[in-house]
Backbone bond lengths (Angstrom), bond angles and torsions (degrees), N, CA, C in turn:
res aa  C-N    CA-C-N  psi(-1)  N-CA   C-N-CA  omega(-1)  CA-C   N-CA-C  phi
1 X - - - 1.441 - - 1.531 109.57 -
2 X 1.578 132.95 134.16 0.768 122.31 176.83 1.866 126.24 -86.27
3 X 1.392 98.38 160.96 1.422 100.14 -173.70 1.562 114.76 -60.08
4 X 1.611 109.77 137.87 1.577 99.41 170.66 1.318 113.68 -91.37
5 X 1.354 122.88 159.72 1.375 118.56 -170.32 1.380 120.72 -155.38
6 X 1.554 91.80 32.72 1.396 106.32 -165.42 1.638 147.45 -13.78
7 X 1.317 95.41 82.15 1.586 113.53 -161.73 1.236 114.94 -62.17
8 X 1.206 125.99 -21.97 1.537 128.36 177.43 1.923 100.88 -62.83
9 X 1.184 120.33 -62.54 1.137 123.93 -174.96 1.718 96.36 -72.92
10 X 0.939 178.02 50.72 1.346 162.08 141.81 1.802 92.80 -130.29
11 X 1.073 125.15 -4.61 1.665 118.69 -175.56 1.808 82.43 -97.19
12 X 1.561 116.10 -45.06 1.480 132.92 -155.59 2.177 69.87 -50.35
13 X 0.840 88.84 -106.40 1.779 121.77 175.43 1.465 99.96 14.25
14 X 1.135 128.28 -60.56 1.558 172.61 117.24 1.786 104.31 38.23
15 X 1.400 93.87 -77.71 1.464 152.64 -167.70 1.683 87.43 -63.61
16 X 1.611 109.98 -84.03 1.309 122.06 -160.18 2.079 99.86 -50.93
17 X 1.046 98.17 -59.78 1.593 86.55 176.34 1.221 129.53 -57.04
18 X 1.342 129.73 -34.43 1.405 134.62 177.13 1.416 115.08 -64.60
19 X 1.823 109.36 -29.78 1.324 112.80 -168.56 1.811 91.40 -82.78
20 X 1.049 135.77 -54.36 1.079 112.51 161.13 1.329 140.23 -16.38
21 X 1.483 123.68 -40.59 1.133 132.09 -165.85 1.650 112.20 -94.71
22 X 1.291 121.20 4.41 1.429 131.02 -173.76 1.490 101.07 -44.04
23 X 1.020 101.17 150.53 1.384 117.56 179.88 1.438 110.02 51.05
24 X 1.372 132.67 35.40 1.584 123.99 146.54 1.174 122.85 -68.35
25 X 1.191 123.80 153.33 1.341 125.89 177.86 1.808 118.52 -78.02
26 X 1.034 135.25 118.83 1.516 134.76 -178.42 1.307 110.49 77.35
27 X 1.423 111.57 -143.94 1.356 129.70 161.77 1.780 127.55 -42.72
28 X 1.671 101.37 -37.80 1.466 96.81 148.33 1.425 145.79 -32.53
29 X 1.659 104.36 -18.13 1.453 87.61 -168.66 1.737 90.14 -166.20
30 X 1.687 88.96 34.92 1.710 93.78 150.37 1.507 113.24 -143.25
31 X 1.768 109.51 -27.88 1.813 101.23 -162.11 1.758 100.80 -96.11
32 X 1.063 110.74 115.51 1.894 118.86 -173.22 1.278 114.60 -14.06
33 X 1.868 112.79 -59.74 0.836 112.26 -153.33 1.854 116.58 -75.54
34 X 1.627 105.17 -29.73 1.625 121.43 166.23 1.112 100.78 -49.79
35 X 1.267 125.87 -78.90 1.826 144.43 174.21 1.584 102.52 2.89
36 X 1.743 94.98 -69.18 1.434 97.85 -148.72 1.750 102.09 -77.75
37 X 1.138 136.66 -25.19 1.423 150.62 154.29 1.611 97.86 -28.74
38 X 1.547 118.78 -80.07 1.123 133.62 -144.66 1.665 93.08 -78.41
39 X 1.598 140.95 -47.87 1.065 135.98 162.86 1.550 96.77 -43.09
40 X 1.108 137.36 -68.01 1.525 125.47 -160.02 1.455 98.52 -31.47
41 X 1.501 118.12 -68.18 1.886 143.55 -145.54 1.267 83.93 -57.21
42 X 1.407 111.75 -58.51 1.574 108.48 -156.64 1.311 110.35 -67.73
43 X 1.426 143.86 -26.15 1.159 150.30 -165.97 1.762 112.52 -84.06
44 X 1.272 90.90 -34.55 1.838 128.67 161.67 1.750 88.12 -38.32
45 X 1.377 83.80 -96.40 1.846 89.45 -166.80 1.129 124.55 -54.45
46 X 1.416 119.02 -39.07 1.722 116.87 169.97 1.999 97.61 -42.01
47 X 1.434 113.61 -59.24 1.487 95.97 -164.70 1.147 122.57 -46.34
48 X 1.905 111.14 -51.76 1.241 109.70 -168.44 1.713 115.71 -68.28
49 X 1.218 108.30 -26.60 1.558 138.87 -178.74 1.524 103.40 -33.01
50 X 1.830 104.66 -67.05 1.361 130.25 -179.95 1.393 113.53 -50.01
51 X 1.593 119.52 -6.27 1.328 108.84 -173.64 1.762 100.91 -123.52
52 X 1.444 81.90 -9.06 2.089 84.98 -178.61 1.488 108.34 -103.93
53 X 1.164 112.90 29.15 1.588 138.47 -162.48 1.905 93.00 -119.25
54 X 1.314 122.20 -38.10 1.342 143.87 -159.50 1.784 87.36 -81.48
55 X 1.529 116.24 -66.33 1.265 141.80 -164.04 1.312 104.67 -72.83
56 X 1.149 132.09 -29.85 1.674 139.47 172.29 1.247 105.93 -70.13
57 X 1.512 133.31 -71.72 1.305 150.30 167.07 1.686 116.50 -14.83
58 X 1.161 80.98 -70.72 2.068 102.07 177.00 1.044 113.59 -44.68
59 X 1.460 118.37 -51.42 1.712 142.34 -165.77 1.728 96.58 -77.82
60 X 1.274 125.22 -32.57 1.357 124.62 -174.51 1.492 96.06 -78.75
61 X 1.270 133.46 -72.36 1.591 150.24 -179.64 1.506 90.96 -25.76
62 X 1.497 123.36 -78.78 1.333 138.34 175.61 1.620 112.74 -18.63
63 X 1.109 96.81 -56.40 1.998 109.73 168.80 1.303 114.95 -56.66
64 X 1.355 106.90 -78.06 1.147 104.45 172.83 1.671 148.85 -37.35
65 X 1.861 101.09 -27.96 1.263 115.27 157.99 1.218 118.14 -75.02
66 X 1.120 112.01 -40.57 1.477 121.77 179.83 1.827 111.87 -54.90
67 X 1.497 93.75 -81.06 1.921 63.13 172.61 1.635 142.32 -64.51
68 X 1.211 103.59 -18.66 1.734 109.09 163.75 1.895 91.67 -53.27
69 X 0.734 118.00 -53.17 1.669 116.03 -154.35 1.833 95.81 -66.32
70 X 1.876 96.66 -28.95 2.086 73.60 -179.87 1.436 91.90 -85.67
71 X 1.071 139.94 -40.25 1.541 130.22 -178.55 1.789 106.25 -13.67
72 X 1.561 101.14 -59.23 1.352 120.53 -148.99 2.004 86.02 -98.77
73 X 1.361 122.34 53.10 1.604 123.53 -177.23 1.293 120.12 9.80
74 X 1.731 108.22 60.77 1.227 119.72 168.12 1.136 99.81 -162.06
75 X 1.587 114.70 174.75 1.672 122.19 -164.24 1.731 86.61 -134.84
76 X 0.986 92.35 168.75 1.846 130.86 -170.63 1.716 103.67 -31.18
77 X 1.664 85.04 -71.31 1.570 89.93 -170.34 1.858 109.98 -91.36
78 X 0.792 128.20 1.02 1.587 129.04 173.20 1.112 99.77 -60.80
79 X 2.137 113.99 -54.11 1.386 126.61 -167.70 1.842 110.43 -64.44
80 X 1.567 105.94 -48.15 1.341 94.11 158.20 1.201 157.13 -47.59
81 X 0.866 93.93 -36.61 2.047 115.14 -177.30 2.117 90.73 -88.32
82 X 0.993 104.97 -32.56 2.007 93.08 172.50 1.274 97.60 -70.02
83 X 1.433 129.95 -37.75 1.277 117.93 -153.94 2.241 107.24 -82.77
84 X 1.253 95.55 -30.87 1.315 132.20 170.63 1.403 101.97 -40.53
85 X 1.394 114.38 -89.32 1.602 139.91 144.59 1.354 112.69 -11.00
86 X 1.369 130.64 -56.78 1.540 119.91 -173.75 1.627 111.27 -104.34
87 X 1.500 115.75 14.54 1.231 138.33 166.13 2.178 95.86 62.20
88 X 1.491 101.29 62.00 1.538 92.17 166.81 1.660 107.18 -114.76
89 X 1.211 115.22 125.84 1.245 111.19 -172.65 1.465 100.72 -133.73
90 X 1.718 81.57 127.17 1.660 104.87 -177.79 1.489 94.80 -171.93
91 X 1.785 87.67 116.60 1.577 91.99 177.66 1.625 144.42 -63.88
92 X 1.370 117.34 176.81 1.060 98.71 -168.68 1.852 133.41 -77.85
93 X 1.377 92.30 1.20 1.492 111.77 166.73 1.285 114.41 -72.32
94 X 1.368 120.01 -50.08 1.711 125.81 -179.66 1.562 90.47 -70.53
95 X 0.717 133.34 -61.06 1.496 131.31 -162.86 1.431 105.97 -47.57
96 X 1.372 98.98 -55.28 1.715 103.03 -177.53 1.290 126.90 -44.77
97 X 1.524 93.47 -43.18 1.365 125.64 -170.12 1.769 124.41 -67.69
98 X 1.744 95.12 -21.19 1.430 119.20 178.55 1.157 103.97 -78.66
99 X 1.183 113.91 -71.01 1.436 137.99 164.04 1.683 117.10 -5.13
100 X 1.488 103.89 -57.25 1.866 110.64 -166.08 1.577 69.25 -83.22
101 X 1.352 133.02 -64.28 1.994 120.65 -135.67 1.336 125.68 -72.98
102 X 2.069 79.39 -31.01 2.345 84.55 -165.43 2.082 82.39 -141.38
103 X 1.330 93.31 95.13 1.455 98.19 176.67 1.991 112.72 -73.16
104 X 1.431 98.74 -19.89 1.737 104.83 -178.16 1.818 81.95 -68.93
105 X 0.995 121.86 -69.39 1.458 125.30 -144.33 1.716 98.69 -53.82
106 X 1.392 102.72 -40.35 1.700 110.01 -178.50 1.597 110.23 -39.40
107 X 1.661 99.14 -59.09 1.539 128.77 -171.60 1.791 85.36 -41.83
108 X 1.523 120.48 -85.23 1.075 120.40 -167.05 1.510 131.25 -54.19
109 X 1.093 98.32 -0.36 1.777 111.04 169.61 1.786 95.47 -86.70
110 X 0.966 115.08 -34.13 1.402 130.65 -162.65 1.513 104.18 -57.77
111 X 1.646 105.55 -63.55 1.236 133.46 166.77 1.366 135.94 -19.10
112 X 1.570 91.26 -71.52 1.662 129.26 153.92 1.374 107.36 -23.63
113 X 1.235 95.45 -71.89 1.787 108.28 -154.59 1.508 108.25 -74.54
114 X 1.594 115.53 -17.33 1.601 117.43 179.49 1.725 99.46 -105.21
115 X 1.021 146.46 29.81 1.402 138.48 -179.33 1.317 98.50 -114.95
């Protein structure tokens, strides 16, 4: 009797990794055994990626307040700890976000938080 070796499921298997690999360059993202290596790496960095994506973001916002805040003769954290202090809470994304679009409105957050 011959061996089964069920090809439907091991082509399936096959399939699912390679389609992953679309758009690799060369052998990356045609010969199985490269494939499945290079899907590992890449899946690697997307995870940790997704969390240094969190840590990039913050650090940009952070800037961005920061020099709006010397614009307005103050620095980053002075403006925080007033804002802290007069209990205005609005994170540092909206803030940031004020900051690059509506620099009057920034000023008057500014205001707020030092009176």
């Amino acid at each position: 009797m011959p061996k089964a070796k069920n090809a439907v499921a091991s082509k399936a298997r096959r399939k699912r990794i390679i389609k992953k690999a679309k758009g690799f360059w060369g052998s990356r993202g045609n010969v199985l055994t490269v494939v499945k290596h290079a899907v590992d790496k890449a899946e690697q960095y997307a995870y940790r990626d997704r969390r240094a994506k969190k840590r990039t973001f913050r650090a940009l916002w952070i800037m961005r307040i920061n020099a709006a805040a010397r614009l307005n003769d103050t620095t980053y954290s002075r403006l925080v700890d007033a804002m802290n202090k007069k209990s205005i809470e609005i994170d540092r994304k909206t803030l940031a976000e004020i900051a690059v679009k509506d620099p009057a409105a920034f000023s008057q957050i500014v205001k707020a938080a030092f009176e």
